[in-house]
C-alpha positions, -999 to 999 in steps of 0.1 A, spaced: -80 -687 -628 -57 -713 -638 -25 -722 -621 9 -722 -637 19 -760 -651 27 -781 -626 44 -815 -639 29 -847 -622 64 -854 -604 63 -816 -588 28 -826 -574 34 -862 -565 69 -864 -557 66 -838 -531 45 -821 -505 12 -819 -525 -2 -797 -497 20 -772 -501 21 -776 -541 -17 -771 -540 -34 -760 -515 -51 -725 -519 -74 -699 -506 -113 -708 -512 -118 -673 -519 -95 -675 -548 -118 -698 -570 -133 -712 -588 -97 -725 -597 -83 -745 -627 -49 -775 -622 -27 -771 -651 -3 -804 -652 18 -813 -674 30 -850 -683 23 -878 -704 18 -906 -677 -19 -919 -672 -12 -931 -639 1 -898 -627 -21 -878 -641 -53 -900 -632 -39 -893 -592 -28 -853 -599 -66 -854 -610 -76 -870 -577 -62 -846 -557 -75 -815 -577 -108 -826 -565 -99 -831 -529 -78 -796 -529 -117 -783 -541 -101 -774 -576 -129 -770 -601 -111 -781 -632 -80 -802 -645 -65 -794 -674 -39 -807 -694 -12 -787 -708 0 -796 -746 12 -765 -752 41 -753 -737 73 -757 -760 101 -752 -733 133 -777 -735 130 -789 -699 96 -798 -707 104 -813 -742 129 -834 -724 103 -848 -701 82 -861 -733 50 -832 -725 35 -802 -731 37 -792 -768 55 -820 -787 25 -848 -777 1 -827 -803 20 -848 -826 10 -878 -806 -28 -874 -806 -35 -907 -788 -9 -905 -762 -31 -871 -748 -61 -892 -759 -52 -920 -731 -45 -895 -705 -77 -879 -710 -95 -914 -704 -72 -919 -673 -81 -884 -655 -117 -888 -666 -119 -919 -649 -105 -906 -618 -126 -873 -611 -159 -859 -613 -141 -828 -625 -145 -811 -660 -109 -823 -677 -100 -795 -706 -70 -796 -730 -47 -761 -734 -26 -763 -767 -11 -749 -795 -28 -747 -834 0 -766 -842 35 -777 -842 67 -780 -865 57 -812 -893 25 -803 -874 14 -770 -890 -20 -777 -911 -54 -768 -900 -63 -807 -906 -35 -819 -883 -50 -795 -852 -84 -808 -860 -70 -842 -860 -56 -837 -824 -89 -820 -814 -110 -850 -828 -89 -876 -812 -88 -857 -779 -124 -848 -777 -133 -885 -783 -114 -895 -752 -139 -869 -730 -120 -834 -731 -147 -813 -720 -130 -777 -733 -103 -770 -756 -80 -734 -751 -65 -731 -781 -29 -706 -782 -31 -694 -818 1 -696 -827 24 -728 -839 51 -736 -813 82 -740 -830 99 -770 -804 135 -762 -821 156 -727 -822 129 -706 -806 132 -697 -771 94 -701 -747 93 -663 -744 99 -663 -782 71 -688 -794 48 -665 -777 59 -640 -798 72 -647 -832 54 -674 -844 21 -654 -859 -12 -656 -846 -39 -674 -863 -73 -665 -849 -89 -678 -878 -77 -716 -869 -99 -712 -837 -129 -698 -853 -128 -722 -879 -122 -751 -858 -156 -736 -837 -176 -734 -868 -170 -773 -878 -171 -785 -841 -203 -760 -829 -207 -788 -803 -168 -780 -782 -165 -752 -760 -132 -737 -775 -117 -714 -761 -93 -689 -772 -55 -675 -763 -26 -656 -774 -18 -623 -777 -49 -610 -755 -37 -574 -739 -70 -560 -729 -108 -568 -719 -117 -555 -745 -98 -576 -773 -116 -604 -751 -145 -599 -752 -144 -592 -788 -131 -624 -795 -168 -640 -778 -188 -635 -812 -160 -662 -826 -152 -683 -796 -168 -691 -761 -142 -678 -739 -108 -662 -740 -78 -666 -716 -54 -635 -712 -22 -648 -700 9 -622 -699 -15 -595 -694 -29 -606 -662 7 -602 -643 22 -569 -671 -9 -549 -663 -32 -563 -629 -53 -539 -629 -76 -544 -661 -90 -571 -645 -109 -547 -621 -137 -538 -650 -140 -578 -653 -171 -580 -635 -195 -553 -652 -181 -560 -689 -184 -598 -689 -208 -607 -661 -235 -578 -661 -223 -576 -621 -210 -541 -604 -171 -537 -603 -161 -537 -563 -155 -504 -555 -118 -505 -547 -88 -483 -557 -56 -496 -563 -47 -484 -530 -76 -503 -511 -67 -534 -532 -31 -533 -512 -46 -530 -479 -72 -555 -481 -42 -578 -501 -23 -576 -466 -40 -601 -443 -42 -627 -470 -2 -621 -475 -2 -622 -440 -12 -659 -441 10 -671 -465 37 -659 -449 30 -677 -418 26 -709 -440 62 -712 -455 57 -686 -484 84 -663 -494 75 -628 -495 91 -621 -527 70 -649 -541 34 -632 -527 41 -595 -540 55 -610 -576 18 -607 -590 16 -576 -573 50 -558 -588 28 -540 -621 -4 -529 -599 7 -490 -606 14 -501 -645 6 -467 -659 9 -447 -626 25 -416 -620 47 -438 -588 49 -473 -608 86 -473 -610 90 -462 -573 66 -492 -565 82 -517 -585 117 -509 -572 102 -511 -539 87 -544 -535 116 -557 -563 141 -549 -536 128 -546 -502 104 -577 -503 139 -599 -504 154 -588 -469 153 -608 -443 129 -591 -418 102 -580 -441 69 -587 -435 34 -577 -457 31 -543 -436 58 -532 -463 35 -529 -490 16 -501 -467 44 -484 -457 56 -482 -498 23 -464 -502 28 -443 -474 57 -433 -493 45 -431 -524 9 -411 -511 
């Protein structure tokens, strides 16, 4: 699993227990930071490894304003050796694989050559993995939510860049709904990341195990998921964590459902008062038995 970005100054300019810590039965976990410092990334790489992260990696290829404005994220694919040097610097600070997450490309930046330009110059530097989003970011009149969606995807970027550079793990993103779709893309790539999918529709991820891994998938309902989910909300909660925070992952379990909408509203609404505790999510599917 990887964690949303997280810009150096969010992790070093605050509480970086609170930013990072997590639950060990969560991993193995991936850092994704964003920012264009060396220095600050070397030390967000630091404390990866002493939060027992099991990756770092470097996002170049989110295309939001804020992000632009802080000189990350997408726009440094046209800046090859900027993202070269920060790869050298978190390298040198952890015994941690450090990957690269970015786009096939960006506006002035759109030809195969130029992503296999960035890629080259990057992999030089030590990048040990590169997830590739298949789709250009456009950095000016398109919203985030809109470069996910209008720009087309180019799968055949990714599996061309994997058949000239057999000897990078490349892995592929964008557009992924189902297990299925990823796994398909495996006789291409050597792994595929589903993004929007994981928090529209949880519940694929329970055939994970048997389709990928050859293991058995736990035997669990989406109603025992919620009950055993409760202690570890518990915990949270009793660190700091707002509710409404905890159950946000949780808000599509029922995508599909016959009671979906009733659980949705549910957590949507009730999660936010004042005195509500994780022993809501039981009584919603009391309610909804």
């Amino acid at each position: 699993m990887y964690t949303e970005m997280l810009t150096t100054g969010a992790i070093l300019r605050g509480d970086p227990k609170r930013v990072l810590e997590f639950s060990s039965f969560e991993g193995p976990v991936a850092l994704q930071v964003g920012g264009d410092e060396p220095e600050a990334l070397a030390r967000c790489s630091e404390l990866a490894e002493r939060y027992g992260y099991h990756e770092v990696n470097l996002n170049v290829g989110c295309p939001s304003p804020r992000v632009q404005k802080g000189r990350f994220g997408a726009m440094l694919m046209g800046e090859p050796e900027v993202v070269a040097q920060a790869v050298r610097a978190m390298r040198s600070a952890t015994s941690l694989p450090v990957t690269v997450k970015h786009r096939i490309g960006i506006d002035d930046f759109e030809r195969y050559e130029d992503m296999l330009n960035f890629v080259d110059c990057v992999a030089d530097a030590g990048a040990q993995r590169f997830t590739v989003h298949a789709r250009i970011a456009r950095l000016n009149g398109l919203s985030p939510k809109k470069n996910r969606e209008i720009p087309p995807l180019r799968y055949d970027d990714v599996y061309r860049l994997k058949r000239e550079r057999p000897h990078l793990p490349i892995e592929i993103n964008g557009g992924l709904r189902t297990l299925e779709q990823a796994h398909a893309q495996l006789d291409c790539v050597d792994a595929a990341m589903i993004g929007r999918a994981a928090t529209d529709e949880p519940w694929i991820f329970a055939r994970a195990d048997s389709l990928f891994f050859g293991e058995k998938d736990p035997l669990m309902t989406r109603r025992q998921a919620v009950v055993e989910h409760v202690d570890y909300l518990l915990e949270w909660q009793t660190r700091g964590v707002k509710l409404p925070f905890l159950v946000a992952p949780m808000i599509n379990l029922f995508a599909g459902q016959r009671h979906a909408r009733r659980w949705r509203r549910a957590l949507s609404e009730q999660a936010r008062e004042v005195q509500a505790t994780p022993d809501l999510l039981l009584e919603v599917l009391d309610a909804i038995a």
